[in-house]
Structures are given as C-alpha cells and as structure tokens.
Legacy VTK file of the C-alpha trace (Angstrom):
# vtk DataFile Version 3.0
C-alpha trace
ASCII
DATASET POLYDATA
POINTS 128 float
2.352 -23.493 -13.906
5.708 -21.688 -14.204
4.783 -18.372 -14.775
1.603 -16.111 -14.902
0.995 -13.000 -16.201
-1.964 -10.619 -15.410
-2.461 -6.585 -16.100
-2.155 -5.024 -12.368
-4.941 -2.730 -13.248
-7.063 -5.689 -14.531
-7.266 -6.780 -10.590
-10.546 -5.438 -8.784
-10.118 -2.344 -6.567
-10.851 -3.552 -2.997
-11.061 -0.244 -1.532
-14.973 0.701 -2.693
-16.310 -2.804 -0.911
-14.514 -1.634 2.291
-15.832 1.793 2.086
-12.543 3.444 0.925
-13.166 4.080 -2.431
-13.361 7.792 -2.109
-9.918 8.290 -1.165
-8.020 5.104 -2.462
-7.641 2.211 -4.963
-6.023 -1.033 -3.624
-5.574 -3.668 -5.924
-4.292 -6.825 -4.233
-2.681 -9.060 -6.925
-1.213 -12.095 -5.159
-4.265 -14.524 -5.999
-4.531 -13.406 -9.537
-0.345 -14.199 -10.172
-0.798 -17.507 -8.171
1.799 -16.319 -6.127
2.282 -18.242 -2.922
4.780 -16.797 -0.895
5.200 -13.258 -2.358
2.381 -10.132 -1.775
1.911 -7.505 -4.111
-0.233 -4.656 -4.711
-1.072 -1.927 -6.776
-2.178 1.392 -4.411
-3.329 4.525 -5.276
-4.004 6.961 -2.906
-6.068 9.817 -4.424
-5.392 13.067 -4.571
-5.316 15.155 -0.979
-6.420 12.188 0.555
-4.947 9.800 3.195
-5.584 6.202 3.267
-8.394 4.830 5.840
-6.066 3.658 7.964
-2.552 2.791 9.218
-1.257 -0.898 9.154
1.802 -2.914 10.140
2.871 -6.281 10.191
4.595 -8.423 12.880
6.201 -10.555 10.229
6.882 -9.059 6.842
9.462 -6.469 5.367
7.646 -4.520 2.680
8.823 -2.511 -0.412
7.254 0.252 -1.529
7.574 1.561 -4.768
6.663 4.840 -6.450
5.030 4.762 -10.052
3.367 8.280 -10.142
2.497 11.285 -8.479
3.681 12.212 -4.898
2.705 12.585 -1.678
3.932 11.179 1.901
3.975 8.568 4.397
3.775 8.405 8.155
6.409 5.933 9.312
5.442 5.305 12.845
6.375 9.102 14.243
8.341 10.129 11.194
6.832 11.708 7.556
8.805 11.707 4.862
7.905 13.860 1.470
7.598 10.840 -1.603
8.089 11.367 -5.416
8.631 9.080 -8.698
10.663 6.045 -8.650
11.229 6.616 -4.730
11.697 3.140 -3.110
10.420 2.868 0.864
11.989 -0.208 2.632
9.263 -1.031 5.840
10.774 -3.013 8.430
8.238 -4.992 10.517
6.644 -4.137 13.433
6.508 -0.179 11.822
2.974 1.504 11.398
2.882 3.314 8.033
-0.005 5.089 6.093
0.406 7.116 3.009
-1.061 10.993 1.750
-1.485 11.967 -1.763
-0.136 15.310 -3.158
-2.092 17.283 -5.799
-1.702 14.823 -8.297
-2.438 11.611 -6.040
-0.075 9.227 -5.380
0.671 5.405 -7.056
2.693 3.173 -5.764
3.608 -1.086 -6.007
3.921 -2.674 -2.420
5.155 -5.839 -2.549
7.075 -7.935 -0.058
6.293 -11.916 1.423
3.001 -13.150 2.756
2.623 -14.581 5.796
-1.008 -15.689 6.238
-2.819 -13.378 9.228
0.310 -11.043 9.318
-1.133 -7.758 9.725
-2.558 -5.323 11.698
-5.219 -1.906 10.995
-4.767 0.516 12.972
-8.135 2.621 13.059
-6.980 5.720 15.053
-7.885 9.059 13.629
-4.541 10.682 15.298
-1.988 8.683 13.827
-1.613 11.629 11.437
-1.113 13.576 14.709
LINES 1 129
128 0 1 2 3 4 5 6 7 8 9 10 11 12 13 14 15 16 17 18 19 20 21 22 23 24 25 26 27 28 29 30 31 32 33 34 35 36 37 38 39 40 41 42 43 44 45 46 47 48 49 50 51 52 53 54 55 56 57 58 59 60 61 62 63 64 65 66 67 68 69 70 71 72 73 74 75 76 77 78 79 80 81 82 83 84 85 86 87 88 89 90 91 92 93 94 95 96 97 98 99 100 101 102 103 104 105 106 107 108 109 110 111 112 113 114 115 116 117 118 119 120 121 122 123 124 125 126 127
C-alpha cells in the first residue's frame, strides 16, 4: 500500500499494561501506519508527573515535538523548561525523560527504528 492513514489517538495507550498509566499515555503508532523504517509516537506525560523511566538509544536520532502543555526534560545532566511547538533534537547515545507542568505535557516523538535499539533506564536518581 502507498499510504495509510490512522487517528494517533485511535492507537492503544501502552502505558496502563506496563503499569504507567497513572502518570503517562504512550501511544506507539509505527505498526498501525505500516511504517517500516520510521518510529512514531504520541506521549503524554500527565500533569506533575514524570515518566517511569529514562531511555536512550545506541542507534537512533529522535525528534521530539511539542503539541500541548509544558513541562521539561532531563537530557542526560541537563533540564531544559519545554512549551508549545518546541522541537527537541536527541542525539543517540543521550538518556532523556520528560516532566509535566500543571497542565501535563503532549508531545510527537518520532525518528527511525532500528529493531532492539533501546535502552530503560530504571534508576530513581536520574532526576537527581
């Protein structure tokens, strides 16, 4: 097929099966485009909350973009303050996790897939 087209927030939230749910959304939409080489997501990070966990990959450059809200994220030892239509360029091999502000924070990461490129980084003082 040459094209697909799917509503983002049509895909199911993965972050309730994983245990997340109370502090994030994470819609990952690559299967339901049929994309093959190209990841994307639709993330929502609710409000006053941080996500589970940090993550980084060896292999792929990622693109954050901001729909709504604000917040921050934790670039390996840096935090930078986020708001609307803010674009984050993650080079690879950088740990990143993301904060909501008051009104929780959305945001479209998208960038290549590269199968078993990733890692989760499960320590509670990333945040510091």
């Amino acid at each position: 097929m040459s094209h697909t087209i799917k509503n983002l927030r049509e895909v199911e939230d993965s972050a309730p099966k994983f245990g997340f749910g109370e502090r994030q959304e994470a819609r990952f939409c690559r299967d339901d485009l049929d994309a093959e080489g190209t990841g994307v997501a639709l993330m929502k990070v609710k409000p006053g909350q941080r996500q589970g966990f940090a993550h980084k990959h060896d292999e792929a450059e990622e693109v954050y973009f901001v729909i709504a809200g604000s917040g921050r994220i934790k670039l390996d030892d840096e935090i930078v303050d986020l708001k609307p239509y803010d674009a984050v360029r993650i080079a690879p091999g950088v740990a990143r996790a993301l904060e909501g502000g008051p009104d929780g924070l959305e945001y479209l990461a998208f960038g290549p897939h590269f199968e078993a490129d990733g890692e989760l980084i499960h320590d509670p003082g990333f945040w510091g």
